[in-house]
C-alpha positions as CSV (number, residue, x, y, z in Angstrom):
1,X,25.6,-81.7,-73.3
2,X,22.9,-81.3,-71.1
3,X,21.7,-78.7,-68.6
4,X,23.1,-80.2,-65.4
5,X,20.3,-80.7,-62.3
6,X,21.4,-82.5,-58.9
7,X,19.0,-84.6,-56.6
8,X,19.7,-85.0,-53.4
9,X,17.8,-87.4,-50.4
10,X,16.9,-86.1,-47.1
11,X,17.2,-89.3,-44.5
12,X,21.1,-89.7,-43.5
13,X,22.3,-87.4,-46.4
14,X,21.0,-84.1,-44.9
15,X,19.8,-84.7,-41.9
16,X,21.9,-87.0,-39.7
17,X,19.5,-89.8,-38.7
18,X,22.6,-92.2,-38.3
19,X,23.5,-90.7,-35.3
20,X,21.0,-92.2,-33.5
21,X,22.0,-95.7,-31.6
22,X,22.1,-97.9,-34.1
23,X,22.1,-96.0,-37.0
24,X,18.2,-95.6,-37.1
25,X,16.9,-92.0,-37.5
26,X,13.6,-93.2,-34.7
27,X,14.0,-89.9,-33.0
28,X,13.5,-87.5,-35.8
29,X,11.0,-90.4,-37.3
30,X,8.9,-91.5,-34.1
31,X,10.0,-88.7,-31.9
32,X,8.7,-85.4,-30.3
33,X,9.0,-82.3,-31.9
34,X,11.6,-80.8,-30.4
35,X,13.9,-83.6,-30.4
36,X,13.2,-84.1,-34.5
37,X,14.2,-80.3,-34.5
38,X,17.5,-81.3,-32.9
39,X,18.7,-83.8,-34.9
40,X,21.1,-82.6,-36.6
41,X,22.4,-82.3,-40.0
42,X,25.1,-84.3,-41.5
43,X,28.2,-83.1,-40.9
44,X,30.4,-80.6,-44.0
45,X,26.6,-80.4,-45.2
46,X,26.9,-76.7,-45.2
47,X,30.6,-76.3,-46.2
48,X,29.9,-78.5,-49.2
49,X,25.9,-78.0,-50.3
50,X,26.1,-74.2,-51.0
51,X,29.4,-74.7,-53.4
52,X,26.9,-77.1,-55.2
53,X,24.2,-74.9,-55.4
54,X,26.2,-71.8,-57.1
55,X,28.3,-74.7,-59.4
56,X,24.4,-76.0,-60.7
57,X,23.1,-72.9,-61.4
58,X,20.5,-73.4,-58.2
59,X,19.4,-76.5,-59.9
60,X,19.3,-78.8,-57.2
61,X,16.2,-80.5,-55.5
62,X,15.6,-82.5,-52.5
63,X,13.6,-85.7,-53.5
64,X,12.5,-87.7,-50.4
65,X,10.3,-90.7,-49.9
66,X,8.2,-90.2,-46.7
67,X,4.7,-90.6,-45.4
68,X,2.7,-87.3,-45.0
69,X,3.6,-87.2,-41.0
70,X,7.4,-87.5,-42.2
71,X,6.8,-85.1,-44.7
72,X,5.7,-82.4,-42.9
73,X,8.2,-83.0,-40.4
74,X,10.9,-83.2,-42.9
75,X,9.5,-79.3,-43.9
76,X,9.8,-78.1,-40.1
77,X,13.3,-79.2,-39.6
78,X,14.9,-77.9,-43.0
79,X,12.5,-73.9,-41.8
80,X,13.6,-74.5,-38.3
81,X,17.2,-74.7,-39.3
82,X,17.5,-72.3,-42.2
83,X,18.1,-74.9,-44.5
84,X,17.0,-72.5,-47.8
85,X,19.2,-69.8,-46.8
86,X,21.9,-71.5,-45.7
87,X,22.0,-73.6,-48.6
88,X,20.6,-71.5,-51.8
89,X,18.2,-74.0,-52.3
90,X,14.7,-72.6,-53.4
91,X,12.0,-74.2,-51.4
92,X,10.1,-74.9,-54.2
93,X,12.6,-77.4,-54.7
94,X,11.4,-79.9,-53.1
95,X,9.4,-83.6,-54.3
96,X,8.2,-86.2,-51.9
97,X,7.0,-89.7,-52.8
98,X,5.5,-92.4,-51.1
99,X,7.9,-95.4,-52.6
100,X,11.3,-95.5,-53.0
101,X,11.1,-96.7,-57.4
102,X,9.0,-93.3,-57.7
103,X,11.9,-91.2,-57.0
104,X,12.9,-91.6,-60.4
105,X,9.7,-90.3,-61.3
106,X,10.6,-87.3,-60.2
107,X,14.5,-87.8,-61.4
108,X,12.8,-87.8,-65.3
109,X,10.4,-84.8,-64.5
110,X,12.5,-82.8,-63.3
111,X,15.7,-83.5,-65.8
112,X,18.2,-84.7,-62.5
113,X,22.0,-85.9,-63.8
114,X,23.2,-86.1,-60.3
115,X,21.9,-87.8,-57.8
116,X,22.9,-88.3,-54.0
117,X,21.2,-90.9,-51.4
118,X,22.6,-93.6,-49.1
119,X,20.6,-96.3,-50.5
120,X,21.3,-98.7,-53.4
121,X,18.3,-99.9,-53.9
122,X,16.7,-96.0,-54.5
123,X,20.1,-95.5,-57.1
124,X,19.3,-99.0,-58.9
125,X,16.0,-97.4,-59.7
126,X,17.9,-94.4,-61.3
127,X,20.1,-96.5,-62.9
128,X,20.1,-95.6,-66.7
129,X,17.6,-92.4,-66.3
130,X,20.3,-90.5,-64.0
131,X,23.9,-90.3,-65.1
132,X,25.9,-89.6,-62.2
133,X,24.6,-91.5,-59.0
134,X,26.7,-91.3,-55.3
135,X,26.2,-93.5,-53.2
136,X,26.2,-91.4,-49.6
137,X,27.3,-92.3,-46.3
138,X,29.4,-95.4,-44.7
139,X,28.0,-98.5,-46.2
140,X,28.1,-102.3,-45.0
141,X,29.2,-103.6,-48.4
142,X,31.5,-102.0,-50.9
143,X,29.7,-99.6,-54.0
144,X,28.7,-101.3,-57.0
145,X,30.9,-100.2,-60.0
146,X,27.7,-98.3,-61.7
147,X,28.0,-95.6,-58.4
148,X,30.5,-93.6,-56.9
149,X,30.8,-94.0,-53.0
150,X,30.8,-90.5,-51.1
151,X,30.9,-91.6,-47.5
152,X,31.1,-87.7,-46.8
153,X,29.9,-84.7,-48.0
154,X,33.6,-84.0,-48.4
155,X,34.0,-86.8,-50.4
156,X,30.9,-85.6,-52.7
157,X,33.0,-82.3,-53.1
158,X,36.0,-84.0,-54.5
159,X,34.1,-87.0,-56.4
160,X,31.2,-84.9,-57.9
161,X,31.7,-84.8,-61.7
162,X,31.2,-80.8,-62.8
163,X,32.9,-81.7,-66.4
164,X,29.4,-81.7,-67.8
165,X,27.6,-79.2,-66.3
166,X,26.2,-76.8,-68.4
167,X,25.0,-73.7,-66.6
C-alpha cells in the first residue's frame, strides 16, 4: 500500500466560480481585484478540506491550470482568505500548469492517489496514473464509471476512499 497524497483543482472546487451567471467564473477571471477577492469559496469547503488534511497526513496539494495573471490571482485569493490556515494546507503545496494533460505531470511527481476537479477531460488525463479520481461539482451528463461523482464537498466526505491511506 502506498503512501496516500490527494490533489485537488482550484476553479469551481475551491473557489466558487459557478456562482457567477451562467456558471462562468469571468469575475474572479476578468474581474477587478476586489471583486476576485470576493468570490467566494465553494460551499462545506472548510467543514470538509481540514478533515482531509489531518486524514492525509497534510499530503494534499492544489494543482491548477492557469495563465500567470490567473496564477497570481489564484495566490491573492487563497492569502486574502486564510486559505493555509484554515485548511492545514502548506503553501508550498501548490503546482500550476499551463495545459490541462500536464496536471498529471504533476499527479506522477508528486505521488497524488486522489484526485478532485470538476472536469472529465483533466481526470481522463489521470486516468490510470491516479487511483481514485472525483468528479466535483453538478455536471451536465452523468459520471463515467472510471470516477466517482462528488457534486459537494459533502459528498467528497462520505465518497472519499480512506481504506488505503497509509499515513
Amino acid at each position: 500500500m502506498r503512501e496516500a497524497r490527494l490533489g485537488v483543482d482550484f476553479g469551481r472546487v475551491i473557489n466558487e466560480g459557478s456562482a457567477e451567471p451562467g456558471g462562468d467564473d469571468t469575475t474572479f477571471l476578468s474581474g477587478g481585484f476586489a471583486e476576485a477577492m470576493r468570490t467566494s469559496e465553494m460551499t462545506g469547503l472548510y467543514d470538509v478540506l481540514p478533515g482531509l488534511v489531518d486524514r492525509f497526513g497534510g499530503r494534499v496539494w492544489i494543482v491548477s491550470k492557469c495563465g500567470e495573471k490567473i496564477q497570481e490571482r489564484t495566490l491573492q485569493w487563497l492569502d486574502h482568505n486564510d486559505f493555509w490556515a484554515r485548511t492545514g494546507i502548506s503553501p508550498d503545496n501548490i503546482r500550476f500548469c499551463r495545459q490541462r494533460p500536464q496536471k498529471a505531470v504533476h499527479c506522477k511527481r508528486l505521488g497524488i492517489t486522489h484526485f478532485i476537479d470538476d472536469r472529465r477531460d483533466v481526470l481522463g488525463h489521470l486516468r490510470g496514473l491516479v487511483d481514485h479520481l472525483y468528479l466535483f461539482g453538478p455536471q451536465k451528463m452523468p459520471a463515467p464509471d472510471w470516477v466517482v461523482a462528488t457534486p459537494t464537498w459533502a459528498d467528497v466526505q462520505a465518497r472519499i476512499s480512506l481504506s488505503n491511506i497509509r499515513t
